[in-house]
PDB file of N, CA, C and O in Angstrom:
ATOM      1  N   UNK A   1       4.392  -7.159  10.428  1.00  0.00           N
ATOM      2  CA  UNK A   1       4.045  -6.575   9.145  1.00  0.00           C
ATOM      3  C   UNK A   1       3.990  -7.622   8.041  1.00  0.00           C
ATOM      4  O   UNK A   1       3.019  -7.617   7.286  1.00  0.00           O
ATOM      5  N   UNK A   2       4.823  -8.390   7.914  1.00  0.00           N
ATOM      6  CA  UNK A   2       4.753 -10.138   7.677  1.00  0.00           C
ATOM      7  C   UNK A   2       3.341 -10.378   6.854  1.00  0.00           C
ATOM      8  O   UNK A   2       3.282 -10.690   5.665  1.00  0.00           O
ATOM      9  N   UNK A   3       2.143 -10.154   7.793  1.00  0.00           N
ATOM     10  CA  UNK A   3       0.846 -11.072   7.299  1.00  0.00           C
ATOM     11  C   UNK A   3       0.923  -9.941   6.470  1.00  0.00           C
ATOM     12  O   UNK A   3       1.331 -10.522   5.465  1.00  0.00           O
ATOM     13  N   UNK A   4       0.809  -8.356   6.015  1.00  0.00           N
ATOM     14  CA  UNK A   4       0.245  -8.134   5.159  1.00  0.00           C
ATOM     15  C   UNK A   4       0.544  -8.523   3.642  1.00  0.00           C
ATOM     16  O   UNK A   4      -0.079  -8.238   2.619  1.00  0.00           O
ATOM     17  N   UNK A   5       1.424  -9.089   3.789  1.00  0.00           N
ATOM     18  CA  UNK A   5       1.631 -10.052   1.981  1.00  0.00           C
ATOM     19  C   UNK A   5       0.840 -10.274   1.560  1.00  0.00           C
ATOM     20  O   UNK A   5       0.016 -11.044   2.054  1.00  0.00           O
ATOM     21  N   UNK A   6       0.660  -9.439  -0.068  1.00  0.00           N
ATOM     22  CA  UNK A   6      -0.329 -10.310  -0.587  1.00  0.00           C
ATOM     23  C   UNK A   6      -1.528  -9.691  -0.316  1.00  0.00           C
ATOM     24  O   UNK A   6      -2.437 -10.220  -0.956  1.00  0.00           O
ATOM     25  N   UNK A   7      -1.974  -8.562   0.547  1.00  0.00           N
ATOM     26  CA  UNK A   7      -2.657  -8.148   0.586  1.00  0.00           C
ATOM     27  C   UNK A   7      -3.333  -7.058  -0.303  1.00  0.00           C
ATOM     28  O   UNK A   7      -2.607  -6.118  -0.628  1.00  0.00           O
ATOM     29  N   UNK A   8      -4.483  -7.058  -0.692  1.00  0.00           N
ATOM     30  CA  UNK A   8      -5.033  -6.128  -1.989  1.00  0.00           C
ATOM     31  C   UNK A   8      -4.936  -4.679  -1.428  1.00  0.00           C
ATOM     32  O   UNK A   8      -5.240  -4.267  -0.308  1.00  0.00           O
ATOM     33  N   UNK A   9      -4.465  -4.060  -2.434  1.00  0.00           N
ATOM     34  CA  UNK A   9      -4.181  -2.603  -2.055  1.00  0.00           C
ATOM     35  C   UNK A   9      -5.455  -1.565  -2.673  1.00  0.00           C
ATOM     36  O   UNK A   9      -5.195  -1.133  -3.796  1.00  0.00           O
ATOM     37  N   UNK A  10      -6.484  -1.215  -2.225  1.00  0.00           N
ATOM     38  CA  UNK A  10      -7.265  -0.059  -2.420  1.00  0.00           C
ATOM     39  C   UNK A  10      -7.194   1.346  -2.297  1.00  0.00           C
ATOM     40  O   UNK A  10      -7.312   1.743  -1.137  1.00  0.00           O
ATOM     41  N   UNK A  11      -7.047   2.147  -3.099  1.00  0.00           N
ATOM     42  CA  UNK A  11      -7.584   3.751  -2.504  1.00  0.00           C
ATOM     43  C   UNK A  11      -8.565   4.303  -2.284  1.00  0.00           C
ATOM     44  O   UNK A  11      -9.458   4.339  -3.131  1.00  0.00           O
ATOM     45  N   UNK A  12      -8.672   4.834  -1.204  1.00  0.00           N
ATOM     46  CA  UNK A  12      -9.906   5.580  -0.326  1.00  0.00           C
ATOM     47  C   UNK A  12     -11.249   5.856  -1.272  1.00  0.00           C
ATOM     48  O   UNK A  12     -12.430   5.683  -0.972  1.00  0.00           O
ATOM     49  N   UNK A  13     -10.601   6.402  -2.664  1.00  0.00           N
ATOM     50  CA  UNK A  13     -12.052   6.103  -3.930  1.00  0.00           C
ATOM     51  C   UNK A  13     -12.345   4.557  -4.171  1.00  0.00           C
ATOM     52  O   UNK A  13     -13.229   4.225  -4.960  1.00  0.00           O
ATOM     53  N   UNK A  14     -11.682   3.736  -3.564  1.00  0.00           N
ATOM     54  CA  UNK A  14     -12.007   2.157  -4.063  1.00  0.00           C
ATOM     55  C   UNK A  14     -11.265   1.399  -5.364  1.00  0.00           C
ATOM     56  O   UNK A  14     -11.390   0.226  -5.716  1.00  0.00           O
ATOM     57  N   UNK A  15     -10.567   2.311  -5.873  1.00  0.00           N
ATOM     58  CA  UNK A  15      -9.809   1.734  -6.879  1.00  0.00           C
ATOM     59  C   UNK A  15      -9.011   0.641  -6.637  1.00  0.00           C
ATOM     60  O   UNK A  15      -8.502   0.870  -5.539  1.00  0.00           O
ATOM     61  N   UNK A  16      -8.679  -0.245  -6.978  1.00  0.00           N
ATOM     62  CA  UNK A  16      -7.899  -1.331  -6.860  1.00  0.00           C
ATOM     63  C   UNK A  16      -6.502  -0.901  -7.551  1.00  0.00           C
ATOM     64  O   UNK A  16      -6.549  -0.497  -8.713  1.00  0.00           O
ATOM     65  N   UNK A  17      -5.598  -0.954  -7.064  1.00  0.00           N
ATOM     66  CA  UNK A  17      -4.259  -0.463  -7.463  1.00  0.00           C
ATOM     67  C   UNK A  17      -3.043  -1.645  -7.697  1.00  0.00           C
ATOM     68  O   UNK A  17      -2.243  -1.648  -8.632  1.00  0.00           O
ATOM     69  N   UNK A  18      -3.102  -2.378  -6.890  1.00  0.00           N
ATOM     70  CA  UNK A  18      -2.033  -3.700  -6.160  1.00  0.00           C
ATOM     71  C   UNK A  18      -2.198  -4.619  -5.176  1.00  0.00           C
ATOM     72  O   UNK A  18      -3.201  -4.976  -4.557  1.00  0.00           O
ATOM     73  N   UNK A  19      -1.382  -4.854  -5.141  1.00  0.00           N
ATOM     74  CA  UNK A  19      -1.042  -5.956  -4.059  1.00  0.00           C
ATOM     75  C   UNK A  19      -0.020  -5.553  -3.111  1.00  0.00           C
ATOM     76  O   UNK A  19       1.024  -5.059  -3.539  1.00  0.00           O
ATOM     77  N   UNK A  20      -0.171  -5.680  -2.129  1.00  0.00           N
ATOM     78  CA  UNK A  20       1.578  -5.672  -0.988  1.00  0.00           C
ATOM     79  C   UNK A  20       2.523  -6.575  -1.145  1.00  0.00           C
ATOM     80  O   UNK A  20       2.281  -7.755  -0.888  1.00  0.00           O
ATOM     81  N   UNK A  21       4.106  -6.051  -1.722  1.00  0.00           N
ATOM     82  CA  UNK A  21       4.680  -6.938  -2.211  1.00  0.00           C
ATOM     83  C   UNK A  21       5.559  -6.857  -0.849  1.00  0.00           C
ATOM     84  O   UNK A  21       6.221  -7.886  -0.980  1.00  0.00           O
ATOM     85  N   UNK A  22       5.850  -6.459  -0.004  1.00  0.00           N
ATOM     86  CA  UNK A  22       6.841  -6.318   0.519  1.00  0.00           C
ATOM     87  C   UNK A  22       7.100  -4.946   1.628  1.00  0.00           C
ATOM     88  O   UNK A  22       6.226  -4.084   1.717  1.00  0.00           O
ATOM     89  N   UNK A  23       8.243  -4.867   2.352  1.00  0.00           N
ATOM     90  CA  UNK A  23       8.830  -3.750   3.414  1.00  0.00           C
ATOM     91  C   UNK A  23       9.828  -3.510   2.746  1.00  0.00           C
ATOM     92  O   UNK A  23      10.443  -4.208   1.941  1.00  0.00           O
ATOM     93  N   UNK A  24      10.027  -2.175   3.212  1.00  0.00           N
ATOM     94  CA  UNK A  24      11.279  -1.635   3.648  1.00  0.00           C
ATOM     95  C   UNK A  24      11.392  -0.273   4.761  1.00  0.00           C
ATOM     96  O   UNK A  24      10.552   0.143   5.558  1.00  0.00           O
ATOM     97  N   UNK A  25      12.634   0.167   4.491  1.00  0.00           N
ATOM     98  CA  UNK A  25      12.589   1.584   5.312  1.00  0.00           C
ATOM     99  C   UNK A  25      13.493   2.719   4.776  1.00  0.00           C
ATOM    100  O   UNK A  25      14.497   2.604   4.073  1.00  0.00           O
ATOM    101  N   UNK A  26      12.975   3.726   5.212  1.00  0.00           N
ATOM    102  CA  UNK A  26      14.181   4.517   4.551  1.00  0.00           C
ATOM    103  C   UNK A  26      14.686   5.120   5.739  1.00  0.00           C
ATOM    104  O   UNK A  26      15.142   6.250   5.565  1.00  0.00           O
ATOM    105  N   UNK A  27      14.727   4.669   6.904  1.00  0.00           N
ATOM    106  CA  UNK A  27      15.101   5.139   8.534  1.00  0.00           C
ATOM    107  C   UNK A  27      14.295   5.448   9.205  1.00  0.00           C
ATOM    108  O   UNK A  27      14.107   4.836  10.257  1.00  0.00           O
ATOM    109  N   UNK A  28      13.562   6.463   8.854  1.00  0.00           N
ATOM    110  CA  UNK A  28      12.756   6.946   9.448  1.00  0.00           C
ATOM    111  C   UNK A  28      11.363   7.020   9.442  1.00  0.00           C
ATOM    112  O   UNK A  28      10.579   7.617  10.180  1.00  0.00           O
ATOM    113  N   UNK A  29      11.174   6.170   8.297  1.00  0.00           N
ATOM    114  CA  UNK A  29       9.634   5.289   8.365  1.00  0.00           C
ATOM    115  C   UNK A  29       9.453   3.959   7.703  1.00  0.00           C
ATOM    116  O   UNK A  29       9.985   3.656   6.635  1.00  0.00           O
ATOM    117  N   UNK A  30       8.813   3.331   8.275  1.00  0.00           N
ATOM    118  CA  UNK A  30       8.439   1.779   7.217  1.00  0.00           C
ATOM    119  C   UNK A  30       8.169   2.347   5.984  1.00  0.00           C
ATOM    120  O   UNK A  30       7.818   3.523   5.884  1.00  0.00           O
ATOM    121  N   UNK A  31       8.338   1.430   4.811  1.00  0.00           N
ATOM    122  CA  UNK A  31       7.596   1.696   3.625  1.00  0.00           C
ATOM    123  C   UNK A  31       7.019   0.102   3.117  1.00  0.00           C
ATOM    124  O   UNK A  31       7.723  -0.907   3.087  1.00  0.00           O
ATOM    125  N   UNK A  32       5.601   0.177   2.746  1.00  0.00           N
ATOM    126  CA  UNK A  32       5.075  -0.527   1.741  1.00  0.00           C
ATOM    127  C   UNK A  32       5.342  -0.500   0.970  1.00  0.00           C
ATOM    128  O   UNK A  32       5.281   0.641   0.512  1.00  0.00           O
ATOM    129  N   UNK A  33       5.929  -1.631  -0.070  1.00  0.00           N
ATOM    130  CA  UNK A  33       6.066  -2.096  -1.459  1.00  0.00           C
ATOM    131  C   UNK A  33       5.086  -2.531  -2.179  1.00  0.00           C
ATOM    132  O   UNK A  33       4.683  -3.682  -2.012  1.00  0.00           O
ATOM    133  N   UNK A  34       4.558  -1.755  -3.048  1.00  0.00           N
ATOM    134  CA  UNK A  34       3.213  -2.206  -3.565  1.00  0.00           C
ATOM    135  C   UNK A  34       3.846  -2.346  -4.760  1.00  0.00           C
ATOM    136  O   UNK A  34       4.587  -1.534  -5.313  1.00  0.00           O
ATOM    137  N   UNK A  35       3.392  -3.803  -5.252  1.00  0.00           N
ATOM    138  CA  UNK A  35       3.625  -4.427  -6.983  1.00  0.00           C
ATOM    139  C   UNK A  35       2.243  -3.982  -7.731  1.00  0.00           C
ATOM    140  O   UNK A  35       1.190  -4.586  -7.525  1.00  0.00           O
ATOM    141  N   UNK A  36       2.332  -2.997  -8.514  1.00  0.00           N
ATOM    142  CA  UNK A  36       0.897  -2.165  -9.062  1.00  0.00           C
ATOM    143  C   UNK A  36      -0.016  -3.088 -10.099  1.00  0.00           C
ATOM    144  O   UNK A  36       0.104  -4.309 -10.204  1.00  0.00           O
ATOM    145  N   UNK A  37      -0.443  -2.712 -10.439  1.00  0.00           N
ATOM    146  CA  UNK A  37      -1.623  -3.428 -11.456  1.00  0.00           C
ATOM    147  C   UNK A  37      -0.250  -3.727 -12.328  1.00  0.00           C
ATOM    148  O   UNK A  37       0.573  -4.616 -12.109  1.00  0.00           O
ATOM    149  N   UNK A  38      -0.238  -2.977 -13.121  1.00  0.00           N
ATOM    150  CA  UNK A  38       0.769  -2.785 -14.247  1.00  0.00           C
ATOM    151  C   UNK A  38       2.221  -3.130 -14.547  1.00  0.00           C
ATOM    152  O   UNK A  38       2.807  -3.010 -15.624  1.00  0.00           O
ATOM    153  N   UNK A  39       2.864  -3.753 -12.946  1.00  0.00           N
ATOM    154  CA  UNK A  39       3.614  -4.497 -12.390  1.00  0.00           C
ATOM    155  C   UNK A  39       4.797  -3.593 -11.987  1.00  0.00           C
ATOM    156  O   UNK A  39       5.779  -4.143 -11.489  1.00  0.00           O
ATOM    157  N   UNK A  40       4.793  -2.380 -12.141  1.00  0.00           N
ATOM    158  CA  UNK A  40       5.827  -1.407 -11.285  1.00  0.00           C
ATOM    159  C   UNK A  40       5.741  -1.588  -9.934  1.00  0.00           C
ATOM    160  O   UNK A  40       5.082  -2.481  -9.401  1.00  0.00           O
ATOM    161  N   UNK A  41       6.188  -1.020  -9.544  1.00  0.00           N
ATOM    162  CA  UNK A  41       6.621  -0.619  -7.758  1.00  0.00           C
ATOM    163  C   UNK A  41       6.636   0.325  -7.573  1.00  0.00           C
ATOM    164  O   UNK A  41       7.130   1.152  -8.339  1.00  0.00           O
ATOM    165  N   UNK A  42       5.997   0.637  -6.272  1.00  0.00           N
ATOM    166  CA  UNK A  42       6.310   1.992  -5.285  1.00  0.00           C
ATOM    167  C   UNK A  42       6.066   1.972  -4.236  1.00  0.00           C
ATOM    168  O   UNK A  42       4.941   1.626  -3.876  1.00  0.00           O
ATOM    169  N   UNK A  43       6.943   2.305  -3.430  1.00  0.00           N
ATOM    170  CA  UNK A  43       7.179   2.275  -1.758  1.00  0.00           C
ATOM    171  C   UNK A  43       7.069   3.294  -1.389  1.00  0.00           C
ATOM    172  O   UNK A  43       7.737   4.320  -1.519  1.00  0.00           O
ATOM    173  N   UNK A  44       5.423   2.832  -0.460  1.00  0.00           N
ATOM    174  CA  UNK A  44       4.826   4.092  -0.026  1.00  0.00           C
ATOM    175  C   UNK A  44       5.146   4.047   1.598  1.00  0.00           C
ATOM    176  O   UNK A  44       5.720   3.040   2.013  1.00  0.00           O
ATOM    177  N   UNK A  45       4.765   5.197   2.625  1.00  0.00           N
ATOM    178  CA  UNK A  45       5.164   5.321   3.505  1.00  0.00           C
ATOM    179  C   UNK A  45       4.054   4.559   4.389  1.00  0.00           C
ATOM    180  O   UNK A  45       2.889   4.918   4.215  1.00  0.00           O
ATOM    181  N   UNK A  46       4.352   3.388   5.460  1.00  0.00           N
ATOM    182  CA  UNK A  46       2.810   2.765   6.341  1.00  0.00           C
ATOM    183  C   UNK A  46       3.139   3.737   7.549  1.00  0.00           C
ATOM    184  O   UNK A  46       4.054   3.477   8.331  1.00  0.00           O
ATOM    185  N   UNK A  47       2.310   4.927   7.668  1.00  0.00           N
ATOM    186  CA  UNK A  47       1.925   5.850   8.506  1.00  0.00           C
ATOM    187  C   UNK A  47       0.265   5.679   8.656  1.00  0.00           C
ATOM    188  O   UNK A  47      -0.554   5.147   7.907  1.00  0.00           O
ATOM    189  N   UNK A  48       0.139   6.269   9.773  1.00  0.00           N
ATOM    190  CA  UNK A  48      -1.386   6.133  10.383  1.00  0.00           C
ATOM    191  C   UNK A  48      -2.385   7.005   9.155  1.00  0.00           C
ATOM    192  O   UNK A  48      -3.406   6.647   8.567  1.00  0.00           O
ATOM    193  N   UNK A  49      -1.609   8.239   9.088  1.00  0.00           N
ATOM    194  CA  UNK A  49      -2.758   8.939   8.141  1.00  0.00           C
ATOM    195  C   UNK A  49      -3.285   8.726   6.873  1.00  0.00           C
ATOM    196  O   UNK A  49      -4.244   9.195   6.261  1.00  0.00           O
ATOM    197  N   UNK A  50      -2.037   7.534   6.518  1.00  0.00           N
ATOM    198  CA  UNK A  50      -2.321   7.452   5.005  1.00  0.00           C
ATOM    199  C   UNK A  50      -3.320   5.667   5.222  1.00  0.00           C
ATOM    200  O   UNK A  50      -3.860   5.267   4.191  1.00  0.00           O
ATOM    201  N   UNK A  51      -3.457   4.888   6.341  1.00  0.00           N
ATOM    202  CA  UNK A  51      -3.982   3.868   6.079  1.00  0.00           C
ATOM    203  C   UNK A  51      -5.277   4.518   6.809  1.00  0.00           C
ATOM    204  O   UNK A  51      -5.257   5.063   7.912  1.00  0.00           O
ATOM    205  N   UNK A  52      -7.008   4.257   5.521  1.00  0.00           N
ATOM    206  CA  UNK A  52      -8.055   4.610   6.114  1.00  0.00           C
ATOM    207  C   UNK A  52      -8.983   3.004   6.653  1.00  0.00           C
ATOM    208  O   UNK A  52      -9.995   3.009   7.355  1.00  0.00           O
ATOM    209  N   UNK A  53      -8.305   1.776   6.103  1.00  0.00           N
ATOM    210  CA  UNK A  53      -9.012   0.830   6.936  1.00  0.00           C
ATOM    211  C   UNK A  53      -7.877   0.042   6.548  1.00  0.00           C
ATOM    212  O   UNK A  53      -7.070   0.409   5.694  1.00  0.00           O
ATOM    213  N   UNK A  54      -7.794  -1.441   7.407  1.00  0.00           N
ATOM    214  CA  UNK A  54      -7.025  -2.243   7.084  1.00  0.00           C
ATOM    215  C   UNK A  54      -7.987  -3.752   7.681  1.00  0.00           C
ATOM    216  O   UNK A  54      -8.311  -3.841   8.865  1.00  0.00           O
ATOM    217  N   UNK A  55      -8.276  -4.645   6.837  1.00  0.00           N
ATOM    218  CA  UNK A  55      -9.030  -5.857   7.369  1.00  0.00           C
ATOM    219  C   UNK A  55      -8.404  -7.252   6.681  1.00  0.00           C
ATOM    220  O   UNK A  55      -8.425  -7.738   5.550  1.00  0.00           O
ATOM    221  N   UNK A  56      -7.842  -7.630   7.964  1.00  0.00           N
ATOM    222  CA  UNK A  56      -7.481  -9.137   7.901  1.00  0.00           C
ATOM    223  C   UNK A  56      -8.301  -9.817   7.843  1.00  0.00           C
ATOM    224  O   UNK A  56      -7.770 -10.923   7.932  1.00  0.00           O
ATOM    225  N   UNK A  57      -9.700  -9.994   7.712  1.00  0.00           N
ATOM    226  CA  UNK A  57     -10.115 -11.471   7.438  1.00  0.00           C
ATOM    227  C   UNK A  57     -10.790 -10.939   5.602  1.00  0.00           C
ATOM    228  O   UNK A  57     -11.526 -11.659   4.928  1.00  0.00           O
ATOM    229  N   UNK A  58     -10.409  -9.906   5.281  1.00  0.00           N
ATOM    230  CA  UNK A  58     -10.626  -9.604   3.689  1.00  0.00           C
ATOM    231  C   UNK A  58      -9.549  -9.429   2.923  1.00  0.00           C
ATOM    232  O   UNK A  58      -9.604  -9.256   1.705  1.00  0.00           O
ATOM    233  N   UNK A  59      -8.166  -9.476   3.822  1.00  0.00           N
ATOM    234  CA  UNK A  59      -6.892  -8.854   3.520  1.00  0.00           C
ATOM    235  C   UNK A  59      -6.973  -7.841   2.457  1.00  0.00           C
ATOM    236  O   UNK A  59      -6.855  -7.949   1.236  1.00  0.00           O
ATOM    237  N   UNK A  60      -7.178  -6.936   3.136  1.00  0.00           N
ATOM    238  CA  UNK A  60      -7.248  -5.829   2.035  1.00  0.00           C
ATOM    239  C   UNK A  60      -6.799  -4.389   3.146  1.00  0.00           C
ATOM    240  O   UNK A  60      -7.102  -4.160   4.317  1.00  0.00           O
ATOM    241  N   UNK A  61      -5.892  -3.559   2.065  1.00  0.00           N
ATOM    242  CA  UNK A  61      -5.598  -2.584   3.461  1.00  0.00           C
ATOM    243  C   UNK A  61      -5.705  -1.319   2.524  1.00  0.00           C
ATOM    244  O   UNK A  61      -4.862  -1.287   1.627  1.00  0.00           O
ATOM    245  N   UNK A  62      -6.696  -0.159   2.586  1.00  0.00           N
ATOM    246  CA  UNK A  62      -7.335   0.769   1.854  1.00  0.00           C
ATOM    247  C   UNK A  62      -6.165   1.945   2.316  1.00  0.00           C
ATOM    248  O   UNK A  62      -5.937   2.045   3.522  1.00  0.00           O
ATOM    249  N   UNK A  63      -5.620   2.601   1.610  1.00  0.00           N
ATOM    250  CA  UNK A  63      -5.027   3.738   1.443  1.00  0.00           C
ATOM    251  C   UNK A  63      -5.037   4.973   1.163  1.00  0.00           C
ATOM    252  O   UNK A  63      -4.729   4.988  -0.029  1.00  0.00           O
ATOM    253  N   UNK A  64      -5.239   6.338   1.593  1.00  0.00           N
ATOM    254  CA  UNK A  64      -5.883   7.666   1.228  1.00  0.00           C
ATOM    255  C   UNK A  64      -4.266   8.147   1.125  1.00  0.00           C
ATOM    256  O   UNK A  64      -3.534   8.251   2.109  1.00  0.00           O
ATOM    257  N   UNK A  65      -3.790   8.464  -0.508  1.00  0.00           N
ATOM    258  CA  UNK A  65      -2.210   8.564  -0.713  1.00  0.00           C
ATOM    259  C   UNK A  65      -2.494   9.945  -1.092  1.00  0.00           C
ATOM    260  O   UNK A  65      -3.675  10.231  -1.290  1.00  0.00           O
ATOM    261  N   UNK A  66      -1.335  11.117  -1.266  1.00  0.00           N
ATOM    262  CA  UNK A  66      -1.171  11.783  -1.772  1.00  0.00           C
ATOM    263  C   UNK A  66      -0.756  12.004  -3.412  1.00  0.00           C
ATOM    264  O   UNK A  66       0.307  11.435  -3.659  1.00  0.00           O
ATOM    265  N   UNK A  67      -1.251  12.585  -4.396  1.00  0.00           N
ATOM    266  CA  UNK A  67      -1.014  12.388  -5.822  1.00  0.00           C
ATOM    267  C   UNK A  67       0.350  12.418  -5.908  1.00  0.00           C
ATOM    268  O   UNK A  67       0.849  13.382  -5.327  1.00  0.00           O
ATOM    269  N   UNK A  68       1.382  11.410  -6.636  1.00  0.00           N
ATOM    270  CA  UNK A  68       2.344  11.085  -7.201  1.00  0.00           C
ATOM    271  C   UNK A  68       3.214  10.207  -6.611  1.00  0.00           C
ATOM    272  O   UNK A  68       4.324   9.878  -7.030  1.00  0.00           O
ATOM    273  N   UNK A  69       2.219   9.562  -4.845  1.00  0.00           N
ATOM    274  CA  UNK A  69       3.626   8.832  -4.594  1.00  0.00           C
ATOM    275  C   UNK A  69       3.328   6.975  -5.342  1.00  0.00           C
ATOM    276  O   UNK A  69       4.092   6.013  -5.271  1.00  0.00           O
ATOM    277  N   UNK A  70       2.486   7.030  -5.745  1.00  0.00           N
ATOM    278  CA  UNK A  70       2.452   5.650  -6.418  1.00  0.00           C
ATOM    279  C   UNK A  70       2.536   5.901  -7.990  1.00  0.00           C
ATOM    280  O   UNK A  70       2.076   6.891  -8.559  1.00  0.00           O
ATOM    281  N   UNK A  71       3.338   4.621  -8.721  1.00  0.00           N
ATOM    282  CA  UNK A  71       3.777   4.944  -9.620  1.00  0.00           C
ATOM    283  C   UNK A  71       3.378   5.468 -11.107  1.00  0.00           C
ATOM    284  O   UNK A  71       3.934   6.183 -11.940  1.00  0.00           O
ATOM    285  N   UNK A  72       2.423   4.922 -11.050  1.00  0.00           N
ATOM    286  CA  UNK A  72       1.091   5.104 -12.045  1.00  0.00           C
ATOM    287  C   UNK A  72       0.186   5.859 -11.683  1.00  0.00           C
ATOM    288  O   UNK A  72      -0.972   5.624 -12.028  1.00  0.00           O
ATOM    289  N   UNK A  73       0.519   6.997 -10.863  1.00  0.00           N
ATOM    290  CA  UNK A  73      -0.388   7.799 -10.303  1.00  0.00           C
ATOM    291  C   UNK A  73      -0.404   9.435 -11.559  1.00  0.00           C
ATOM    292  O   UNK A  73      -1.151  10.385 -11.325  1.00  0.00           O
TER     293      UNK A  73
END
């Protein structure tokens, strides 16, 4: 999970939101740390349904989130 540092964070409309700052977990799932435009945080869950593409040679990993789990949402 390592390489995704740094990687540009998109939502499924194309918005540019962040960057991947980081992991964690809360037990029972990984979470992405996304450092937002605006420089908050929110640790979203890396589950299959919520990532709709992810490309390493663009590093960019596109996200279809539900309204309110990012912070500036």
């Amino acid at each position: 999970m390592g390489e995704l540092i740094d990687f540009k964070v998109l939502l499924a409309d194309g918005r540019h939101v962040g960057k991947v700052k980081g992991f964690s977990s809360n037990g029972a799932q990984d979470l992405l740390i996304i450092e937002e435009l605006s420089g908050k945080e929110s640790e979203v869950p890396l589950v299959k349904p919520f990532i709709k593409r992810l490309s390493f040679k663009d590093r960019v990993i596109e996200l279809e989130l539900p309204k309110g789990l990012l912070a500036d949402d």
